[in-house]
PDB file of N, CA, C and O in Angstrom:
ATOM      1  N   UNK A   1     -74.320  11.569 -13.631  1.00  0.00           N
ATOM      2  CA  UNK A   1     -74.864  11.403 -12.300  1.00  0.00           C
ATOM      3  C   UNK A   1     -73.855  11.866 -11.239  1.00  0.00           C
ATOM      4  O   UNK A   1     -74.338  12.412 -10.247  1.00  0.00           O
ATOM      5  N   UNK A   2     -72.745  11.750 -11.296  1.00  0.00           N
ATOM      6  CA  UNK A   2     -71.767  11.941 -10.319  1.00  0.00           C
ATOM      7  C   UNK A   2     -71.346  13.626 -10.932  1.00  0.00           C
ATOM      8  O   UNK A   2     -71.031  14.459 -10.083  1.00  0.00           O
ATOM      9  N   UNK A   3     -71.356  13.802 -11.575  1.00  0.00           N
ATOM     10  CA  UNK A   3     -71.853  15.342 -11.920  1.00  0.00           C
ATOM     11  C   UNK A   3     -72.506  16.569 -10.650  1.00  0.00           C
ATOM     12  O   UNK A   3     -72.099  17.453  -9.896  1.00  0.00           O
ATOM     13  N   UNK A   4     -73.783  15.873 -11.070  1.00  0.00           N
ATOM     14  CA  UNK A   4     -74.795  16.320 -10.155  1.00  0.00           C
ATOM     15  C   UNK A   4     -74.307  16.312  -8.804  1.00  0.00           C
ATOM     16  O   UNK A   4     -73.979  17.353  -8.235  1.00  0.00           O
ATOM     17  N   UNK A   5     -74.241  15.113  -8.237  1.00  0.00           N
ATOM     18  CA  UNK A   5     -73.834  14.670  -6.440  1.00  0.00           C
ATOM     19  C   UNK A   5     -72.348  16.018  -6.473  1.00  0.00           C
ATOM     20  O   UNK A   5     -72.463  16.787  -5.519  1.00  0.00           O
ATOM     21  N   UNK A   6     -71.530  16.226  -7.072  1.00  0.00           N
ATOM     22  CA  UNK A   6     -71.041  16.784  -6.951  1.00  0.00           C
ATOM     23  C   UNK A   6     -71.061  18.111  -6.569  1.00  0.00           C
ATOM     24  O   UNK A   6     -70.526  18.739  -5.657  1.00  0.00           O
ATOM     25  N   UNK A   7     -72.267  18.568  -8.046  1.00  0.00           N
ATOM     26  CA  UNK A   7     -72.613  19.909  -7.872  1.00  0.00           C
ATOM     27  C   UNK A   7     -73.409  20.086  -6.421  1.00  0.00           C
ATOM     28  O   UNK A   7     -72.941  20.873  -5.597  1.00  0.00           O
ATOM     29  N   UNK A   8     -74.971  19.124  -6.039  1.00  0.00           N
ATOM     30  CA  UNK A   8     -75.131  18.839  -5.172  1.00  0.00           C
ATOM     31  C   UNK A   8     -74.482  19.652  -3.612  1.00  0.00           C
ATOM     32  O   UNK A   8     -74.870  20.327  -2.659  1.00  0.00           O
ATOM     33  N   UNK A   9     -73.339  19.066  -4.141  1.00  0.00           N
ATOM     34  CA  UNK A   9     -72.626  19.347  -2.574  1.00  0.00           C
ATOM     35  C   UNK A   9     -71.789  20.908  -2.777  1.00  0.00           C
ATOM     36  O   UNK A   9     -71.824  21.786  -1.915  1.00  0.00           O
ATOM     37  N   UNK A  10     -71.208  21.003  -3.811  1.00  0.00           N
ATOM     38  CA  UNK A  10     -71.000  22.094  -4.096  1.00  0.00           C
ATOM     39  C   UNK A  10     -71.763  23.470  -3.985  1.00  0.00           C
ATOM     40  O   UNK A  10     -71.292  24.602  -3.866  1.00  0.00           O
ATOM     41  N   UNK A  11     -72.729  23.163  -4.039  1.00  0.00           N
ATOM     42  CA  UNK A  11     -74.119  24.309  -3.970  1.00  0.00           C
ATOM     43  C   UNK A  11     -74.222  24.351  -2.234  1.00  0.00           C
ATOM     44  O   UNK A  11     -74.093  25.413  -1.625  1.00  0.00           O
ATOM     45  N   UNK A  12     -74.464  23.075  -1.562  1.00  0.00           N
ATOM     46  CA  UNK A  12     -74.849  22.884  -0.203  1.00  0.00           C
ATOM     47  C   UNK A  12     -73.788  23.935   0.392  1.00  0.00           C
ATOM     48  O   UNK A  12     -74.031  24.999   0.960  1.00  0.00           O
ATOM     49  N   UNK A  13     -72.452  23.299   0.084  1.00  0.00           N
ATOM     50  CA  UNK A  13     -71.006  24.298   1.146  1.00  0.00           C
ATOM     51  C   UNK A  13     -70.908  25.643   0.944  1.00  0.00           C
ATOM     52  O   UNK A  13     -70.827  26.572   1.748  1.00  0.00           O
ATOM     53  N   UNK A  14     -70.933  25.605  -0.524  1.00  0.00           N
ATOM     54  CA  UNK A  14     -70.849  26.662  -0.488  1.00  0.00           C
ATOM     55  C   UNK A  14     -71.927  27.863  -0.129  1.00  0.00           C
ATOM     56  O   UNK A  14     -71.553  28.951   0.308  1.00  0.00           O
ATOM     57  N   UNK A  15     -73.304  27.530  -0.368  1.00  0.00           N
ATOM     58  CA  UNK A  15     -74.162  28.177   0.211  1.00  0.00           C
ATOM     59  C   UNK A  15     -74.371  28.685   1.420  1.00  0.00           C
ATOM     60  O   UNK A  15     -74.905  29.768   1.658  1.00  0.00           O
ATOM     61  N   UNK A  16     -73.746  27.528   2.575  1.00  0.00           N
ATOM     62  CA  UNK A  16     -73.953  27.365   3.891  1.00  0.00           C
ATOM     63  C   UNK A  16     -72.224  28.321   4.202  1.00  0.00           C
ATOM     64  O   UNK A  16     -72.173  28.889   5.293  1.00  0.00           O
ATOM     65  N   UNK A  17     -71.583  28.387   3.740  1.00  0.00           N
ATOM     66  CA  UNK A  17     -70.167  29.036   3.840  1.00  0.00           C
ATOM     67  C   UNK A  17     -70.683  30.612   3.833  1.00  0.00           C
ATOM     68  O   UNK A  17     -70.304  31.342   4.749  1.00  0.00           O
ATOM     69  N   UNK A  18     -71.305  30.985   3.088  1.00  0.00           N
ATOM     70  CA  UNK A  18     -71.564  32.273   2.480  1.00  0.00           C
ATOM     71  C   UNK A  18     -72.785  32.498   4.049  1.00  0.00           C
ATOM     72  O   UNK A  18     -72.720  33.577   4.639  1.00  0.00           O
ATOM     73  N   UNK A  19     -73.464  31.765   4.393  1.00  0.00           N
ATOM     74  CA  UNK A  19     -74.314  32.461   5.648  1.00  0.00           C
ATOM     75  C   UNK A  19     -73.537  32.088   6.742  1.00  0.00           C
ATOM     76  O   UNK A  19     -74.085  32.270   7.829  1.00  0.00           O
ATOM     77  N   UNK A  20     -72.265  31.555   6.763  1.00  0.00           N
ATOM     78  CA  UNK A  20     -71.298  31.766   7.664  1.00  0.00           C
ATOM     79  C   UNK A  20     -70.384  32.782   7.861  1.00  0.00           C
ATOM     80  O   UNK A  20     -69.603  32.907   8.804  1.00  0.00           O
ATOM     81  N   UNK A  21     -70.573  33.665   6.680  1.00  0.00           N
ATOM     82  CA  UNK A  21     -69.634  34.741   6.692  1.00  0.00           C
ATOM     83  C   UNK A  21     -68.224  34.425   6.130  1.00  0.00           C
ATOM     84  O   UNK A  21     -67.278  35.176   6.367  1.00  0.00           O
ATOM     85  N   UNK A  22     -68.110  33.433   5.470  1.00  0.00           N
ATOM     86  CA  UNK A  22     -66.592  32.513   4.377  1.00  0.00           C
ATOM     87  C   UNK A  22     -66.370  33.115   3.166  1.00  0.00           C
ATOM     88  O   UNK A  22     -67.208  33.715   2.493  1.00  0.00           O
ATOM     89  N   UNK A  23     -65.709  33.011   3.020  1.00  0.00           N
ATOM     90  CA  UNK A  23     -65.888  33.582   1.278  1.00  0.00           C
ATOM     91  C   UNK A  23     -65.412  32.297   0.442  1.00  0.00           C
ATOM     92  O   UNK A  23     -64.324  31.764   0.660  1.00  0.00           O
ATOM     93  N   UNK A  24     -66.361  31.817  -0.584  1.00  0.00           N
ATOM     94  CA  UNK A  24     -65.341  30.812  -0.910  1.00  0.00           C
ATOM     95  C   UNK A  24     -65.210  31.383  -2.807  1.00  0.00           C
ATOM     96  O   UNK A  24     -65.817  32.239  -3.449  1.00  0.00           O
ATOM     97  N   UNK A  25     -64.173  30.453  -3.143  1.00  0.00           N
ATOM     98  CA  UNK A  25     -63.765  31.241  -4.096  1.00  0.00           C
ATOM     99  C   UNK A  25     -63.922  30.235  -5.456  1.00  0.00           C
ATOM    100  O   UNK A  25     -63.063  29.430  -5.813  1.00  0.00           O
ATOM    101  N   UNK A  26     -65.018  30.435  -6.023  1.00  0.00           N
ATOM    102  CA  UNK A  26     -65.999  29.596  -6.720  1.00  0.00           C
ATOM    103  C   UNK A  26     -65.374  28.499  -8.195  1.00  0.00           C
ATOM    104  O   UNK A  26     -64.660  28.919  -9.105  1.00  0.00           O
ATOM    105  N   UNK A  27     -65.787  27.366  -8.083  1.00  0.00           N
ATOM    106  CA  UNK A  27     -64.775  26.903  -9.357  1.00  0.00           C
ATOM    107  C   UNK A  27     -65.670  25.569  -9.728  1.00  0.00           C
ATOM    108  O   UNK A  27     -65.796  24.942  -8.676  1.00  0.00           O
ATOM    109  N   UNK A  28     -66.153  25.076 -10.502  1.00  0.00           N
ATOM    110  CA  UNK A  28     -67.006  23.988 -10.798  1.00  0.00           C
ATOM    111  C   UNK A  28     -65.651  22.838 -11.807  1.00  0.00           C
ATOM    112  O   UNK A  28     -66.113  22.350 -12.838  1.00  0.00           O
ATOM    113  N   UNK A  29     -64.610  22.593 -11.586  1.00  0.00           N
ATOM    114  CA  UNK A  29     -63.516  21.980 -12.222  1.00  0.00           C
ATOM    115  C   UNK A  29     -63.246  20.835 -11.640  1.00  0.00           C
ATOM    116  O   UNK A  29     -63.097  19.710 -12.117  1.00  0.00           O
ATOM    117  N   UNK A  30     -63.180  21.353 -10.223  1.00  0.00           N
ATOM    118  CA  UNK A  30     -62.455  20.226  -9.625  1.00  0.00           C
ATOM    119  C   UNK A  30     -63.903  19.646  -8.014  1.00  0.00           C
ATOM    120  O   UNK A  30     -65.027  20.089  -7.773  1.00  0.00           O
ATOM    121  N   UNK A  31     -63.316  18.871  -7.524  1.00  0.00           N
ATOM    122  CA  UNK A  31     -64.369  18.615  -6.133  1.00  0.00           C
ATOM    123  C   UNK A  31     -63.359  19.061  -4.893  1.00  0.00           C
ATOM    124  O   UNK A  31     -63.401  18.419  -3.843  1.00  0.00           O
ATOM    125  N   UNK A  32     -62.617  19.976  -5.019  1.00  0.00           N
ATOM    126  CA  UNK A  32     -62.491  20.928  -3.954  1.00  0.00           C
ATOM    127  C   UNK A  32     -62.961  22.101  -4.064  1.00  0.00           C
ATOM    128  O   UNK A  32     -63.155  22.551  -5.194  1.00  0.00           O
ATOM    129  N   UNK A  33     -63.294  22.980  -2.751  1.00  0.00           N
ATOM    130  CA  UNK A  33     -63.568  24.224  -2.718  1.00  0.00           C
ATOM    131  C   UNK A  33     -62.478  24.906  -1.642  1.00  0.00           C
ATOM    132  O   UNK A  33     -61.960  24.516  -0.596  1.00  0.00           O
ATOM    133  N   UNK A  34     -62.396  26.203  -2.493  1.00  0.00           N
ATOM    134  CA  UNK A  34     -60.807  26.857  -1.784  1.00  0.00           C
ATOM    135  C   UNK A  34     -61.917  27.720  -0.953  1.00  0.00           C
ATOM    136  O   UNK A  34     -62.997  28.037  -1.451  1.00  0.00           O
ATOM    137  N   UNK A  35     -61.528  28.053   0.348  1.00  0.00           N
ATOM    138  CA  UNK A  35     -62.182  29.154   1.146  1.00  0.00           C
ATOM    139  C   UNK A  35     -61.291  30.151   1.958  1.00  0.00           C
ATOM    140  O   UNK A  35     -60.189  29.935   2.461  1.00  0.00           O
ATOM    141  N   UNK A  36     -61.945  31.151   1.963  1.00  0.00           N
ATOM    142  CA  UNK A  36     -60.591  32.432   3.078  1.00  0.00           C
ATOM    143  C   UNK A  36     -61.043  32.203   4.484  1.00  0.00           C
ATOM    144  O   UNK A  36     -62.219  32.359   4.813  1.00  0.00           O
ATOM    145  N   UNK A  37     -59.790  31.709   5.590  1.00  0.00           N
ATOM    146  CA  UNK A  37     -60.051  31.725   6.414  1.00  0.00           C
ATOM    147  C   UNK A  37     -60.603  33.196   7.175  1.00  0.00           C
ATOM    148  O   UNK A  37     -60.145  34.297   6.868  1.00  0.00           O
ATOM    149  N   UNK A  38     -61.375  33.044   7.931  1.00  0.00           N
ATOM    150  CA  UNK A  38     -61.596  34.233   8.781  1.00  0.00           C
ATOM    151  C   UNK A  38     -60.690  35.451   8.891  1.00  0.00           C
ATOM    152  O   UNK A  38     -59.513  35.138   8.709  1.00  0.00           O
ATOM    153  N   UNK A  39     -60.790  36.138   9.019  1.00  0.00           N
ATOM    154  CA  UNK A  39     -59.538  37.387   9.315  1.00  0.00           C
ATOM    155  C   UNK A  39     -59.525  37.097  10.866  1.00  0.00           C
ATOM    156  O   UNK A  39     -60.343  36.628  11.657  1.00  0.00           O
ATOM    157  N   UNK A  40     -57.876  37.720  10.978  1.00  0.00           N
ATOM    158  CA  UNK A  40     -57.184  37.217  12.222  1.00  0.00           C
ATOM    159  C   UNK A  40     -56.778  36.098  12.755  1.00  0.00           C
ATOM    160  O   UNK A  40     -56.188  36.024  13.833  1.00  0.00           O
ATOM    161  N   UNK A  41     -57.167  34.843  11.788  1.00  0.00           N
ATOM    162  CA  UNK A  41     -56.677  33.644  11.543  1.00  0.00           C
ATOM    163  C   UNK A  41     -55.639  33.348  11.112  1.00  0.00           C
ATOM    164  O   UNK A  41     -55.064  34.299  10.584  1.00  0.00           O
ATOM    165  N   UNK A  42     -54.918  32.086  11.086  1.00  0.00           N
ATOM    166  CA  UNK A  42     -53.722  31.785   9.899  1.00  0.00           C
ATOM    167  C   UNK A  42     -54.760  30.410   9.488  1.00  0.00           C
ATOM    168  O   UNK A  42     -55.579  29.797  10.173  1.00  0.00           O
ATOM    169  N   UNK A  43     -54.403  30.275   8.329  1.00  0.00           N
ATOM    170  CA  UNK A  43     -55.308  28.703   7.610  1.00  0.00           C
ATOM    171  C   UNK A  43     -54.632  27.263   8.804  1.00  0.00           C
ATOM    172  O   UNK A  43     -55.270  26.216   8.912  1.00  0.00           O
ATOM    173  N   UNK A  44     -53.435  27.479   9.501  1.00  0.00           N
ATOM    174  CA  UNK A  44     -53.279  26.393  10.249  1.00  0.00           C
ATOM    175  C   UNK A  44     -54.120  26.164  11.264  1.00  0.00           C
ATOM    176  O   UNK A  44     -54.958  25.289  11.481  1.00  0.00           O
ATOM    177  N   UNK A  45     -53.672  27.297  11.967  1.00  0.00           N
ATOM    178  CA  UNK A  45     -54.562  27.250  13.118  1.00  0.00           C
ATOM    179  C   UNK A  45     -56.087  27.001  12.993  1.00  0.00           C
ATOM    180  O   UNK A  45     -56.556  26.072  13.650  1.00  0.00           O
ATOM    181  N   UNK A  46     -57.067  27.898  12.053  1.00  0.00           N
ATOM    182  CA  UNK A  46     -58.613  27.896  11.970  1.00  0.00           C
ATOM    183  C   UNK A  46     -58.472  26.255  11.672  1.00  0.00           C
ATOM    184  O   UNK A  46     -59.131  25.498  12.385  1.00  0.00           O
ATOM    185  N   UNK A  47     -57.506  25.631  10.490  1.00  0.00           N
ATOM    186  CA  UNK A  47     -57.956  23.386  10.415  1.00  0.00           C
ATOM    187  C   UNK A  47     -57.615  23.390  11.519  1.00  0.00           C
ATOM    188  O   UNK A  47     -58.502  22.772  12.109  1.00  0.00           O
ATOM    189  N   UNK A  48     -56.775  23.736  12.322  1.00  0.00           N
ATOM    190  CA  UNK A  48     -56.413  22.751  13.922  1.00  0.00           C
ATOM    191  C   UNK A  48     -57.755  22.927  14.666  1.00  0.00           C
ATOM    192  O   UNK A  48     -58.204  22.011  15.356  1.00  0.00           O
ATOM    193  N   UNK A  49     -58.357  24.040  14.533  1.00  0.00           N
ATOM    194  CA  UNK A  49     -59.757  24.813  15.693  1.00  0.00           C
ATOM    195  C   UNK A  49     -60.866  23.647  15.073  1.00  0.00           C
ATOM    196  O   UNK A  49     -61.172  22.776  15.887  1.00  0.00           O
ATOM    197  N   UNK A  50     -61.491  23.549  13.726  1.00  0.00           N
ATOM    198  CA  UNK A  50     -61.848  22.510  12.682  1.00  0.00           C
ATOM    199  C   UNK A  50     -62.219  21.464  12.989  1.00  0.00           C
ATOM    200  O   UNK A  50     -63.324  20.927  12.915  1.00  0.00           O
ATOM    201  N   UNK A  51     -60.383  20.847  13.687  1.00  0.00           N
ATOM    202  CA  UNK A  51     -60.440  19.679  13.698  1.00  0.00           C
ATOM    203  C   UNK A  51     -60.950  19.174  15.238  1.00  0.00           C
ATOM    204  O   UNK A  51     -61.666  18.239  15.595  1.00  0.00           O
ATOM    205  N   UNK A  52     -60.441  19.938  15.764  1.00  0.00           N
ATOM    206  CA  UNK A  52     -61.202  19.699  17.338  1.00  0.00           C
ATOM    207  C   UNK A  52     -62.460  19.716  17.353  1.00  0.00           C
ATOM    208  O   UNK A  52     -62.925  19.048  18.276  1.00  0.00           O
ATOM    209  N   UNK A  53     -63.427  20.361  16.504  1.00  0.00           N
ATOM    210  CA  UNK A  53     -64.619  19.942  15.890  1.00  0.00           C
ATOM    211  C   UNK A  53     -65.030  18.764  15.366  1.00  0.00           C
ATOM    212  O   UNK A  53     -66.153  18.273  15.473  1.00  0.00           O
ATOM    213  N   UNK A  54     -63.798  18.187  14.618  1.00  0.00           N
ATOM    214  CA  UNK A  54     -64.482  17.229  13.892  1.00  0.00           C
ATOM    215  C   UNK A  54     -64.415  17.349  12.164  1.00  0.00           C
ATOM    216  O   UNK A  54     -64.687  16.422  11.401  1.00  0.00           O
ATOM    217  N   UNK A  55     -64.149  18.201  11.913  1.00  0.00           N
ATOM    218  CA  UNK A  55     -64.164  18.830  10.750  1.00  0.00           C
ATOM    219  C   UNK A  55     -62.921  18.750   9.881  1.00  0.00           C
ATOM    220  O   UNK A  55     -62.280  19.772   9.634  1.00  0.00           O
ATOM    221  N   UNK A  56     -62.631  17.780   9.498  1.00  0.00           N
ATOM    222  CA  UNK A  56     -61.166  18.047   8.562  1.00  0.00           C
ATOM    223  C   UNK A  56     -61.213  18.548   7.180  1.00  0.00           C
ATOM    224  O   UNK A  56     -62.061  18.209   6.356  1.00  0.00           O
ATOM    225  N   UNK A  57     -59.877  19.694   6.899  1.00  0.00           N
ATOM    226  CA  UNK A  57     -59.954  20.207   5.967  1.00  0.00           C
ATOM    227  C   UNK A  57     -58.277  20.428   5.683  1.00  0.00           C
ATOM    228  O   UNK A  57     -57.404  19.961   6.415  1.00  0.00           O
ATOM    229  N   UNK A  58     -58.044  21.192   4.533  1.00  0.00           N
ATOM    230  CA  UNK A  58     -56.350  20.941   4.489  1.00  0.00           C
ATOM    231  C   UNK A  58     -56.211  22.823   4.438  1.00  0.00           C
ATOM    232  O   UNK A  58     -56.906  23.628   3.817  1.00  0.00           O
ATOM    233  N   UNK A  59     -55.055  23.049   5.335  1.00  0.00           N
ATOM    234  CA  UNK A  59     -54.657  24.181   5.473  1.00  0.00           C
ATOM    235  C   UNK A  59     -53.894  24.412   3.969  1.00  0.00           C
ATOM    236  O   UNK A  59     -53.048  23.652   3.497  1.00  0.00           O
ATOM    237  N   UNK A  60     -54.512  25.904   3.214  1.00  0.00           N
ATOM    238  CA  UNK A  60     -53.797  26.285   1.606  1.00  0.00           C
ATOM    239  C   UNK A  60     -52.481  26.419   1.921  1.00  0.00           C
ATOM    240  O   UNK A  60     -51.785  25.980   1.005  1.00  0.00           O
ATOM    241  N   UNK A  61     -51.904  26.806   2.758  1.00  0.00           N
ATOM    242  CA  UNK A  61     -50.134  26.883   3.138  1.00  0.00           C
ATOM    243  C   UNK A  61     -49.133  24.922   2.639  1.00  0.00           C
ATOM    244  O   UNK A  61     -48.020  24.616   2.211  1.00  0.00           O
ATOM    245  N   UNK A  62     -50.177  24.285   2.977  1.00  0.00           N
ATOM    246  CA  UNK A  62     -49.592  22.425   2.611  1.00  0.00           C
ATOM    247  C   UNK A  62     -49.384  22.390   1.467  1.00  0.00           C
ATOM    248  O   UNK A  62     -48.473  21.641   1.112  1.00  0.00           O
ATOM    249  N   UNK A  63     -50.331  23.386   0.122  1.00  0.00           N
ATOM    250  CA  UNK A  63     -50.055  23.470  -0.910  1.00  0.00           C
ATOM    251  C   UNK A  63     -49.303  24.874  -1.648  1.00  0.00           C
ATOM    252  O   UNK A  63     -49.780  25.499  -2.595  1.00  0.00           O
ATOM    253  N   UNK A  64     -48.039  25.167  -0.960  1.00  0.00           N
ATOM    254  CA  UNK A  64     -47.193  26.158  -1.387  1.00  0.00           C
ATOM    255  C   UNK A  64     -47.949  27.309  -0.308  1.00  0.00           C
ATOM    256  O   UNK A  64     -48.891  27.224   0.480  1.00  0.00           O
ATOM    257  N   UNK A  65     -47.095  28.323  -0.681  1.00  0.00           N
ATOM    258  CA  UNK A  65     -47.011  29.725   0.407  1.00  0.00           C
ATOM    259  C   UNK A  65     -48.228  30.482  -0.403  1.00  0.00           C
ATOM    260  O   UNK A  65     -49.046  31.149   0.230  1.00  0.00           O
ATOM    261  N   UNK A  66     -48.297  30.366  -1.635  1.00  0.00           N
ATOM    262  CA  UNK A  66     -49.226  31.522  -2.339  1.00  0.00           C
ATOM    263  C   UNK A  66     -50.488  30.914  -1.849  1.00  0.00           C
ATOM    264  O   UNK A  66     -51.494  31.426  -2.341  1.00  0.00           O
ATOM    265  N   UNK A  67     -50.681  29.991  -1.041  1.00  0.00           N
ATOM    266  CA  UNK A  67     -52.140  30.007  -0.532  1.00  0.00           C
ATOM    267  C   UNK A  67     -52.546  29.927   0.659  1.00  0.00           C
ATOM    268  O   UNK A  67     -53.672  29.571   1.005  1.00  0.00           O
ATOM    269  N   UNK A  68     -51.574  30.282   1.419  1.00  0.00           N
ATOM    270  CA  UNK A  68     -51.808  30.963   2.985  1.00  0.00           C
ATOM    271  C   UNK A  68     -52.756  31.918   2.838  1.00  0.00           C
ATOM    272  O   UNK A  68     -52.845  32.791   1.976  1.00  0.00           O
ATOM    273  N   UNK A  69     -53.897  31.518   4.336  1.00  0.00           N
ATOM    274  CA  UNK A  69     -54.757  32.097   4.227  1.00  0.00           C
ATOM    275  C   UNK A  69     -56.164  31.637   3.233  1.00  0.00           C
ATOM    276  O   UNK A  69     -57.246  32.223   3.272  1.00  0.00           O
ATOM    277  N   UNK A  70     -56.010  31.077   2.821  1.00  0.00           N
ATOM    278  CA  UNK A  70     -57.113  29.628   2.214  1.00  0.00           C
ATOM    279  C   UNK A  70     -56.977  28.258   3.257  1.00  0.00           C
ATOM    280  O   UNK A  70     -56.045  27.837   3.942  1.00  0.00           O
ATOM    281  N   UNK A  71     -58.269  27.824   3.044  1.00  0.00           N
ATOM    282  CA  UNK A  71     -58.611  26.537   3.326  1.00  0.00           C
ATOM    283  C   UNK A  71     -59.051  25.609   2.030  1.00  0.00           C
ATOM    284  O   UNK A  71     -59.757  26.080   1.138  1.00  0.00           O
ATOM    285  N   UNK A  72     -58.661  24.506   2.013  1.00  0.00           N
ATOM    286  CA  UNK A  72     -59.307  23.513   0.932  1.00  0.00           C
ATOM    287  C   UNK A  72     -60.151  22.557   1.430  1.00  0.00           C
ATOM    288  O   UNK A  72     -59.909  22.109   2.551  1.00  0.00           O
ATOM    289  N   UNK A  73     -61.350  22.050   0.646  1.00  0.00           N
ATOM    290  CA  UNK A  73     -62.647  21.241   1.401  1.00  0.00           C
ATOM    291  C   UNK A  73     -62.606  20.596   0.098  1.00  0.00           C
ATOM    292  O   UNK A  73     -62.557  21.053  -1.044  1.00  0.00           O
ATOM    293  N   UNK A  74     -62.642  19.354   0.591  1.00  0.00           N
ATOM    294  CA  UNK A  74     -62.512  17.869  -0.665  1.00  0.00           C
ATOM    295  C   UNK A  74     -64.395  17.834  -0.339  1.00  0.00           C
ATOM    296  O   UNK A  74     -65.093  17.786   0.675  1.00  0.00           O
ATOM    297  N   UNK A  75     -64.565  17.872  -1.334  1.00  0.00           N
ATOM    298  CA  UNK A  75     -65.958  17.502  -1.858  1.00  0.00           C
ATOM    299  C   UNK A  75     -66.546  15.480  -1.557  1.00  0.00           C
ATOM    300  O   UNK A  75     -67.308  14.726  -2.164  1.00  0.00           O
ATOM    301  N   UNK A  76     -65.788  15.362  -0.489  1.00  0.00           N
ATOM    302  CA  UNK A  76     -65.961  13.446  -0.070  1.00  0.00           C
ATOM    303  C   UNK A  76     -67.097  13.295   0.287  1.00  0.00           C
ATOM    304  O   UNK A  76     -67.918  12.645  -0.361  1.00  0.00           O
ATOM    305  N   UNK A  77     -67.432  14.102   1.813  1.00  0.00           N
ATOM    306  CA  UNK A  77     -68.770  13.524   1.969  1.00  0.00           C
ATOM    307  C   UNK A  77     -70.435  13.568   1.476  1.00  0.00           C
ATOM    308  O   UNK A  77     -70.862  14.380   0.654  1.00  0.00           O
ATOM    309  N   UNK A  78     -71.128  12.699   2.042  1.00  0.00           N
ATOM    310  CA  UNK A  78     -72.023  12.838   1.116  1.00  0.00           C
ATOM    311  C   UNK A  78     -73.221  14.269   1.495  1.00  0.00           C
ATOM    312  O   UNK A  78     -72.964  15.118   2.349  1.00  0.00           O
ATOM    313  N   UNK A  79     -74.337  14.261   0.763  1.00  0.00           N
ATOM    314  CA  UNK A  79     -74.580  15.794   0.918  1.00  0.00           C
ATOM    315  C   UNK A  79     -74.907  15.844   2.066  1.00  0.00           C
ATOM    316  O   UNK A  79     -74.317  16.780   2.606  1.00  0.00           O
ATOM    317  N   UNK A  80     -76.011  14.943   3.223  1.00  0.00           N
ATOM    318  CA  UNK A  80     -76.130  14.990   4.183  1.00  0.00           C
ATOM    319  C   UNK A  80     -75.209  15.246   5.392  1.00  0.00           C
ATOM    320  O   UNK A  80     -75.487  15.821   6.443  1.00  0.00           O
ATOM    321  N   UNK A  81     -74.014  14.671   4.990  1.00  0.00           N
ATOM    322  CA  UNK A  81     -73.178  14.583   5.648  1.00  0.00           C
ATOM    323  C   UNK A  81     -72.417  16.191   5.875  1.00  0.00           C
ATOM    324  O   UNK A  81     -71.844  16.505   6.919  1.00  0.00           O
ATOM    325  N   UNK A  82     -72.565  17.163   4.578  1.00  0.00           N
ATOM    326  CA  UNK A  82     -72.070  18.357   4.289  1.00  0.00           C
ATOM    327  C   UNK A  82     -72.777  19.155   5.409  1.00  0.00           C
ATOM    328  O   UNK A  82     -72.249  19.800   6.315  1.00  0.00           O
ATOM    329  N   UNK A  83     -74.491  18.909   5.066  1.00  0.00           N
ATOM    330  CA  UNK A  83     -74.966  19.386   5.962  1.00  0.00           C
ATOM    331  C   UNK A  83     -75.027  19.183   7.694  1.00  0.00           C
ATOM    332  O   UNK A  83     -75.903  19.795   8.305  1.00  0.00           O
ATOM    333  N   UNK A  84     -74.392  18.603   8.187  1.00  0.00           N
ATOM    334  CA  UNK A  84     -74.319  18.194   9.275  1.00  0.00           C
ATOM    335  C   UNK A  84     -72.690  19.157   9.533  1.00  0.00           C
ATOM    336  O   UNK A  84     -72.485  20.082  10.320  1.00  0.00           O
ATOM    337  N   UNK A  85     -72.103  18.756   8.924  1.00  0.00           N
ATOM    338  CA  UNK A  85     -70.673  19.799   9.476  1.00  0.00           C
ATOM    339  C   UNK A  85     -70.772  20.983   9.097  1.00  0.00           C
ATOM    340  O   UNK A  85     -69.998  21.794   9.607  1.00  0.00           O
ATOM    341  N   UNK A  86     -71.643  21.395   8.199  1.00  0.00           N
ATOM    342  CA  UNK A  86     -72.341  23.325   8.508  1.00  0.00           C
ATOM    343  C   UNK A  86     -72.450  23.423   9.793  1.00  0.00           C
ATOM    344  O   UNK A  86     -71.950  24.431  10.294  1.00  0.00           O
ATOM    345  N   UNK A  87     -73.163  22.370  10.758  1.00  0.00           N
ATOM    346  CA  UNK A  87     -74.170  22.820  11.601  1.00  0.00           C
ATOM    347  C   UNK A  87     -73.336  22.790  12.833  1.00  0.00           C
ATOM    348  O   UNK A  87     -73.553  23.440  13.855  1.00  0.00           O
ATOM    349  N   UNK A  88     -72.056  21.704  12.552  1.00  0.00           N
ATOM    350  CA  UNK A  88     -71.000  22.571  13.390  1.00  0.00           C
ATOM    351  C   UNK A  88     -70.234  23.362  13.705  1.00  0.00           C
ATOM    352  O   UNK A  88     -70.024  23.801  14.836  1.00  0.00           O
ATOM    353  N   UNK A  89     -69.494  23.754  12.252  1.00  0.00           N
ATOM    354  CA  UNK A  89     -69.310  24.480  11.545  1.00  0.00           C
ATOM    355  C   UNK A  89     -69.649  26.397  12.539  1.00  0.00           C
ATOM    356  O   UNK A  89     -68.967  27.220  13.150  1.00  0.00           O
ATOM    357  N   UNK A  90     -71.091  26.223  12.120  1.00  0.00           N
ATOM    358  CA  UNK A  90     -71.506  27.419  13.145  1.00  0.00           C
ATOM    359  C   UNK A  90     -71.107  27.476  14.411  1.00  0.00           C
ATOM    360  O   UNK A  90     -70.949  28.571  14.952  1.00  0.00           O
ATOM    361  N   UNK A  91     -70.850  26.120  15.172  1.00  0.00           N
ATOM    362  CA  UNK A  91     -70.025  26.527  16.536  1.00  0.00           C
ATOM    363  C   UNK A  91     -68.673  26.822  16.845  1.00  0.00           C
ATOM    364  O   UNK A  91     -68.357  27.118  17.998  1.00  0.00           O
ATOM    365  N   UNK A  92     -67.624  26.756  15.678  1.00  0.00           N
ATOM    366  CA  UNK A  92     -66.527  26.849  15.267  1.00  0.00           C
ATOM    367  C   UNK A  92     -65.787  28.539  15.964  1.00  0.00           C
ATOM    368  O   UNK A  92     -64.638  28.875  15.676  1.00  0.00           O
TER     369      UNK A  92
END
């Protein structure tokens, strides 16, 4: 069951990432999803822009240098909830 809710949300972000123009970089292992920040971004700055949204996420640079330029998204909230920070997400 917690399987599913997982995948669930996994399908939701990442779906909604991909008609955002994100790339995310696909992995069914864990309940994070790694994503490329925008070009012309650094991964700090786009979580700081994020977070003034509302939106927390962890800049890939917190976890070593080889992932500057990624974002990481903990798979926490629930799916509704996913869908609701898409929808800000787009004002980002």
């Amino acid at each position: 069951e917690r399987r599913e809710i997982f995948a669930t949300k996994r399908r939701i972000l990442s779906e909604g990432f991909a008609r955002l123009g994100l790339t995310v970089y696909p992995t069914t292992s864990t309940f994070y999803l790694w994503v490329a920040v925008p070009e012309g971004q650094t991964d700090e700055t786009y979580a700081a822009r994020l977070l003034d949204a509302g939106i927390v996420v962890s800049p890939g640079s917190m976890f070593g240098e080889a992932n500057a330029g990624f974002f990481r998204v903990a798979l926490v909230p629930t799916p509704a909830q996913c869908e609701q920070a898409l929808e800000r997400w787009a004002t980002v």
